[in-house]
N, C-alpha and C positions, 0 to 999 in steps of 0.2 A: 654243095658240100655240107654235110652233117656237123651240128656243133659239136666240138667237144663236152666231155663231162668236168662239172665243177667239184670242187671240193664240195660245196653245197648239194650238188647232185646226192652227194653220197649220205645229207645229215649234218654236215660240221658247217656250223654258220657262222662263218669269222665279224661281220659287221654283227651280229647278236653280241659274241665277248665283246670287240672294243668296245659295245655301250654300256655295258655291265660296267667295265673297269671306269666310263667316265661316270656313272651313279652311283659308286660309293667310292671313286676320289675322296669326298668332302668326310665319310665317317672314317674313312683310312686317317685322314689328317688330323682327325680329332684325336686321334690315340697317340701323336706323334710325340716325341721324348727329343731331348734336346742331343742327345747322342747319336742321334741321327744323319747320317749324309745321304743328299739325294732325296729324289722323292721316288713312289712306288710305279713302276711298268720297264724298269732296268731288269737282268738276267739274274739279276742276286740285290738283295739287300746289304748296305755300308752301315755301320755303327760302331762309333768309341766305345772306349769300357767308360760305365758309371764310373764317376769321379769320386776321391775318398777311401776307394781300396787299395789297404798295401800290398796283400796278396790276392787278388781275385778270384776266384774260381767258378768254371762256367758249369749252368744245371741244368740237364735239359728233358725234357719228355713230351709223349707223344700220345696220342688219346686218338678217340671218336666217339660218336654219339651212342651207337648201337640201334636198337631195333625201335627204341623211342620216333630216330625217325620216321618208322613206318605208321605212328598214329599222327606224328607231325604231318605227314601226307596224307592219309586218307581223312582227318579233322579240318585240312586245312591250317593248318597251327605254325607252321614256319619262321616266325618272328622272334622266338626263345630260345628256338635251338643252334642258336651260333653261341650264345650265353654258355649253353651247357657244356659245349665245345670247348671254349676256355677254361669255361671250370674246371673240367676232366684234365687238363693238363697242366693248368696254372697252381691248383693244390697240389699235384703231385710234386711238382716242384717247390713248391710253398713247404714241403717237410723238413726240408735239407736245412732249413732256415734260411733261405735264399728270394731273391726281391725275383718278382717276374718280371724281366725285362724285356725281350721279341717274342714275337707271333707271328705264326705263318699258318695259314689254312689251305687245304685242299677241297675241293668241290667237284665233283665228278656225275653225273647225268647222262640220260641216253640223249634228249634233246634240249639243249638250254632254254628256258623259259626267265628271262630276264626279269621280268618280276618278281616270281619267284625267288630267285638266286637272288635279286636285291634284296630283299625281307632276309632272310636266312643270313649273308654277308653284314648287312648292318647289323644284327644281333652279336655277330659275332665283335664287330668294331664296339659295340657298347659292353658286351663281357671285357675287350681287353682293356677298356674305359675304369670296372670298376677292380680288376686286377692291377692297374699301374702300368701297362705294357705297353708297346705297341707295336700295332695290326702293321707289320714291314712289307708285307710281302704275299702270296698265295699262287695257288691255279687253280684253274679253270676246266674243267678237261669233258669233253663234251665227244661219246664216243656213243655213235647209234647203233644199236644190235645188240648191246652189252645189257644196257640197263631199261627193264619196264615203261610205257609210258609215265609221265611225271615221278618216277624213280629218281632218288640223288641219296650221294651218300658224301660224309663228312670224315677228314682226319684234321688235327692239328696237331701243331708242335709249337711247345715255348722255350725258351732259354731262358732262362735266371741267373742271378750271380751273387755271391754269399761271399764273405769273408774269409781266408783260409782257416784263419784259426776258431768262426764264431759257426762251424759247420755243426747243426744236430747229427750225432749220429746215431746216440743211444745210448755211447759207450760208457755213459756217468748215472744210467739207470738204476735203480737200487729198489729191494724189497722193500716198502711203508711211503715210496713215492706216489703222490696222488695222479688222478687220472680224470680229467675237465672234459666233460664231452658239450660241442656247440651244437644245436640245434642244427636239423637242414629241413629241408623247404618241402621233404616227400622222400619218395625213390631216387631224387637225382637222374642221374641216365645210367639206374644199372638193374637188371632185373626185369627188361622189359620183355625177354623173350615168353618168359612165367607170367609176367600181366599180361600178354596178348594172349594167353594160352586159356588164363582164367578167363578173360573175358569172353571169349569165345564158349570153354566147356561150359560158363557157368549161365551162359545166355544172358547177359548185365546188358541190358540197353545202355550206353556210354548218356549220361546226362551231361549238361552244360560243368555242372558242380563238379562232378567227377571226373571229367576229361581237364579241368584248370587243373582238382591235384594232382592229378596225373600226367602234366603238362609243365608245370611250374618249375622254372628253371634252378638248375642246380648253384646253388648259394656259394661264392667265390669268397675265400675267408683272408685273403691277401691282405687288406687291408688293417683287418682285426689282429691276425700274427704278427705284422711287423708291426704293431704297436705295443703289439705286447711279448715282444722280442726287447723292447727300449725297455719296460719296466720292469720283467721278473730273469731268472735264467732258466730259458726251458731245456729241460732234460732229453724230451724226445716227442715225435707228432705221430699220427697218421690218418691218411686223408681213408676216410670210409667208404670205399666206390667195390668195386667188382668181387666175390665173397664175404662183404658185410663186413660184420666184427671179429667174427669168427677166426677171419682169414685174414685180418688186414690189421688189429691188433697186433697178433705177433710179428708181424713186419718192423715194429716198433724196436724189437729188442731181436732182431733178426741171428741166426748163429748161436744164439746161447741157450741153454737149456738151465739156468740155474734160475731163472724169472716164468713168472705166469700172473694173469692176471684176472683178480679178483672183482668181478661185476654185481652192482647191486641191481636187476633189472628193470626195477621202477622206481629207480630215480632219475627218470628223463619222461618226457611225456612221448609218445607215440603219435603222430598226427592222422584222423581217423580213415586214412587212404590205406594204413597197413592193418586194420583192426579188419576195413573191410576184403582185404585180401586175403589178409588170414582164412577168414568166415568163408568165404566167395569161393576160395581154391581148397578148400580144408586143409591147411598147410601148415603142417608140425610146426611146432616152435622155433627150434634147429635148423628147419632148412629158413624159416624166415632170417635168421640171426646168421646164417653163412649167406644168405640170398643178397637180402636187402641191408641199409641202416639202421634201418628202424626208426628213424628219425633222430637219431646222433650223425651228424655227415661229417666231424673231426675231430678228433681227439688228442690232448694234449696232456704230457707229464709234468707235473712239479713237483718241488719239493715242499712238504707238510707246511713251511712258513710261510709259504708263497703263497698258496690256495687263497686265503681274502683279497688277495692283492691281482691274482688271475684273475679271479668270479668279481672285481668291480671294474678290471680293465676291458674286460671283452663286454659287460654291460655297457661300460660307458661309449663302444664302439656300435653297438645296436645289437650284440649276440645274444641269445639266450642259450646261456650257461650253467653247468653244474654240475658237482662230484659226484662220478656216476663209480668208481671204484679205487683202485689201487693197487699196485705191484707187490706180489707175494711170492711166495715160495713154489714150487711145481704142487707140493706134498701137504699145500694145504687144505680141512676141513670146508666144506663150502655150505653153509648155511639156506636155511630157506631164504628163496629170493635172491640169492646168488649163481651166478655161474661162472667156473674157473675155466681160464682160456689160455691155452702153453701152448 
């Protein structure tokens, strides 16, 4: 009599996850918060609310890496991009004014390559390391036919929780409020369909140098915002990911059409992975500023008193910071070296 066929016949190799789940146990636990009940390989993650809120309110969002991962695979490069992963979702939440508190990741593959999947998972537990959160929970999903050999793709989700009353929404925005943009680390993980596009039409042999900045993970500001949430009142944030400035600016002041806002464009430095993109893709100004950062990856609003008190807290947190513009009218004049953005 003929054997039957195995789940593993088919591709799904159940002894590969359980060993996955026991080699990064120990980075799961590192992210753990005292709010915690249980530990992680349950159906669902348990957790208190942070202690200290009279009104809580939960904030949650959801991301993924995008096509970054396709140079993470074909360089080799896997150790970052679970970083990015948090990043992508932990600033968006980081706006509301809200503390990141869970994580949960998705991991999906044609064949699981536990290796692999370890490097990438750990990344991820050290993103929610330097976010504050933690790594509760995930899967695993390991489906053959679907995805290319050594193919994987990434989603995450964080939950945050903010004060009722101390929620950013925007609504205290006003013309002649300043506008702090922090440095980010590159592209982040956004605009990588256009870098793979350029690299390809523009024949760029990927160096060692140029595949770090193009690799270098996206910069989690969790830490620097709620410090500087305790010492100034901020008006309003927004995290710089998927249309740039252009499009994630007015996110800031979402709804109202009586704001816009007034950029000075070189007052931030540019790190030289978008000079050479520019060059490399011949890529208008415009679509850089809806594409990329620029190298601004957040931006925050104050008010005119606050500004020295902003520009030495987030130095003293390690940011490189600086008054990149200011909230104006829709109908205002824009100066050379300016551009207005409603």
């Amino acid at each position: 009599m003929s054997k039957g066929l195995t789940y593993r016949d088919a591709g799904v190799n159940i002894d590969a996850g359980n060993e996955l789940v026991q080699r990064i146990a120990p980075a799961a636990r590192a992210t753990r918060r005292p709010e915690q009940l249980g530990g992680i390989g349950g159906f669902a993650a348990l957790a208190e609310l942070p202690s200290g809120y009279r009104q809580p309110v939960l904030v949650t969002g959801t991301d993924g890496v995008g096509t970054k991962l396709k140079l993470a695979i074909d360089f080799n490069r896997h150790d970052q991009v679970g970083q990015d992963l948090v990043a992508m979702c932990a600033n968006d939440v980081l706006v509301t004014g809200a503390e990141p508190f869970l994580f949960l990741d998705y991991y999906a593959t044609g064949k699981l390559d536990v290796d692999t999947a370890e490097r990438v998972i750990k990344g991820i537990a050290a993103g929610c390391e330097l976010a504050g959160c933690a790594l509760v929970g995930g899967e695993t999903a390991e489906m053959p036919g679907f995805y290319g050999d050594g193919d994987y793709d990434l989603a995450g989700f964080c939950v945050g929780v903010v004060e009722k009353a101390e929620i950013v929404s925007g609504a205290d925005l006003i013309p002649g409020t300043r506008l702090i943009g922090l440095a980010s680390t590159g592209p982040h993980s956004n605009g990588y369909s256009l870098i793979r596009r350029v690299i390809e039409s523009s024949g760029t042999t990927v160096s060692a140098q140029l595949l770090d900045q193009l690799m270098a993970p996206t910069r989690i500001y969790a830490r620097s915002i709620l410090a500087l949430r305790d010492s100034v009142t901020v008006l309003g944030m927004s995290h710089i990911t998927g249309g740039g400035l252009l499009e994630n600016l007015p996110r800031m002041w979402s709804g109202r059409d009586d704001i816009a806002a007034l950029l000075d464009v070189d007052a931030w430095s540019r790190p030289e992975v978008f000079s050479w993109l520019q060059q490399a893709g011949n890529i208008d100004e415009t679509e850089m500023l809806r594409t990329f950062n620029c190298g601004c990856g957040f931006v925050v609003c104050v008010a005119e008193a606050d500004v020295e008190n902003t520009l030495q807290t987030l130095r003293d947190q390690g940011e490189t910071a600086s008054v990149i513009g200011k909230l104006t009218a829709p109908d205002t004049d824009v100066g050379n070296g300016q551009i207005l953005i409603s």
